[in-house]
C-alpha positions as CSV (number, residue, x, y, z in Angstrom):
1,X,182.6,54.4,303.7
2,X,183.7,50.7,304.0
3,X,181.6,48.8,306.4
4,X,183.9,48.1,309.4
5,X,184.4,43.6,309.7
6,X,183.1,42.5,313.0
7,X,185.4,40.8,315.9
8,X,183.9,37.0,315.0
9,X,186.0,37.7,311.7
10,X,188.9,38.2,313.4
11,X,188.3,35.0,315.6
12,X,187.5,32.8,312.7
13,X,190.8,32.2,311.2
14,X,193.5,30.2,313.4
15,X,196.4,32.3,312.0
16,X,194.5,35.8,312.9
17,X,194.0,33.8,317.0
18,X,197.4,33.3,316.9
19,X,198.7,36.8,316.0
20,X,196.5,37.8,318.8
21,X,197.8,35.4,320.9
22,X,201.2,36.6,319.8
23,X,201.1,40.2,320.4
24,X,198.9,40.6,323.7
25,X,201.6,40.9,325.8
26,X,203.4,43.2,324.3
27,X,203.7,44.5,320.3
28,X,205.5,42.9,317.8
29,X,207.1,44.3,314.6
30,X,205.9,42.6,311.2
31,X,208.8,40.9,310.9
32,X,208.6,38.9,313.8
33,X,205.4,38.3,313.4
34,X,205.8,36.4,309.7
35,X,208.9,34.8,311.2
36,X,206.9,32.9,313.3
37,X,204.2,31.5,310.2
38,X,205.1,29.5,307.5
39,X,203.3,32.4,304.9
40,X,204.6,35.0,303.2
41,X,204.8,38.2,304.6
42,X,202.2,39.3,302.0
43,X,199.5,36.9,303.5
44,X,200.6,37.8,307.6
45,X,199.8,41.6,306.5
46,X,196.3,40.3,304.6
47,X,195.9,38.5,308.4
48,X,196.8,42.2,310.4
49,X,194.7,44.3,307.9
50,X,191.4,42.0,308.7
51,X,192.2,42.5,312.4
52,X,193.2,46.1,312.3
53,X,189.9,46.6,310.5
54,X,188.3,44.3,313.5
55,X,189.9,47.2,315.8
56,X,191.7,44.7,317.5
57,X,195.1,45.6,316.5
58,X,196.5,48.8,315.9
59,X,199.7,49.5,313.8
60,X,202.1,52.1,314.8
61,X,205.0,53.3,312.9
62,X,208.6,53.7,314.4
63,X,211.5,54.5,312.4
64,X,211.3,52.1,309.3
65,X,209.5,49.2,311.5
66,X,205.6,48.9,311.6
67,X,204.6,47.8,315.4
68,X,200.9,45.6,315.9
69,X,199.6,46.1,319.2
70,X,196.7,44.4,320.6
71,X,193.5,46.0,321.7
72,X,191.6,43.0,323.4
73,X,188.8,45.0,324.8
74,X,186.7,44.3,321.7
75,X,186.9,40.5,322.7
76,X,184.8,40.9,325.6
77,X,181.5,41.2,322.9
78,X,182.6,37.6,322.0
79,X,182.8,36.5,326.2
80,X,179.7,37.9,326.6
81,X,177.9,36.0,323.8
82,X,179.9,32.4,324.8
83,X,178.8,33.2,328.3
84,X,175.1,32.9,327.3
85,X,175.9,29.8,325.5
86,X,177.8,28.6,328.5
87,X,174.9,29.1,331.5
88,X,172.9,27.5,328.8
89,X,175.0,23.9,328.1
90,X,175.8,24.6,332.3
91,X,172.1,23.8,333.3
92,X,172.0,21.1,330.5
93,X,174.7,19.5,332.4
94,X,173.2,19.8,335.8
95,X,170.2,18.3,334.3
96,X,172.1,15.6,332.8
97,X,174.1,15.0,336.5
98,X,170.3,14.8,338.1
99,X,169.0,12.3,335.5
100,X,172.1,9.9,335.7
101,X,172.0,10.0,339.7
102,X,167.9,9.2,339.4
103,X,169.0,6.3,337.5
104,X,171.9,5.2,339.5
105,X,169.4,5.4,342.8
106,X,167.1,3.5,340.9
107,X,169.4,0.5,339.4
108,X,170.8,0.2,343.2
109,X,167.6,0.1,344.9
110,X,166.1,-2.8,342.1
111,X,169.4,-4.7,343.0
112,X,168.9,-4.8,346.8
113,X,165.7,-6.5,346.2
């Protein structure tokens, strides 16, 4: 069995984010999809198959077309992990806000005298 490629994979590439980007709203057909890049069609299936493997897009067959359809529930492993990050640079800030008001308090008090 072929170890499954994690969502941070997916996320990596700026062609994969914008396929995502692309078809969250609704799916697109492969064509359309490689109409937008500037790659061949080859490389935008390459692109699908590392997120299809992510299990963020499916691919469903109608007629002779092949559809991608998002599945952005996956991405909320990578929200979660930002998030920690984010309360973490959010109380560096505040500390940072504190210091630089300390100082300011400090400069205009030594310029009273």
């Amino acid at each position: 069995m072929k170890a499954r490629r994690d969502v941070y994979q997916a996320i990596a590439d700026p062609t994969r984010r914008a396929i995502i980007n692309m078809i969250a709203g609704h799916p697109h057909n492969m064509k359309s999809i490689t109409e937008k890049f500037d790659m061949s069609q080859q490389a935008i299936s390459l692109h699908v198959k590392i997120l299809t493997d992510c299990g963020l897009v499916t691919i469903q067959q109608r007629g002779r077309e092949r559809f991608c359809e998002a599945h952005l529930d996956r991405l909320g492993e990578v929200a979660a992990w930002v998030a920690q990050y984010k309360q973490f640079w959010e109380s560096k800030m505040d500390a940072f806000e504190m210091y630089v008001e300390k100082l300011k308090k400090e400069r205009y008090g030594k310029q009273k005298k």
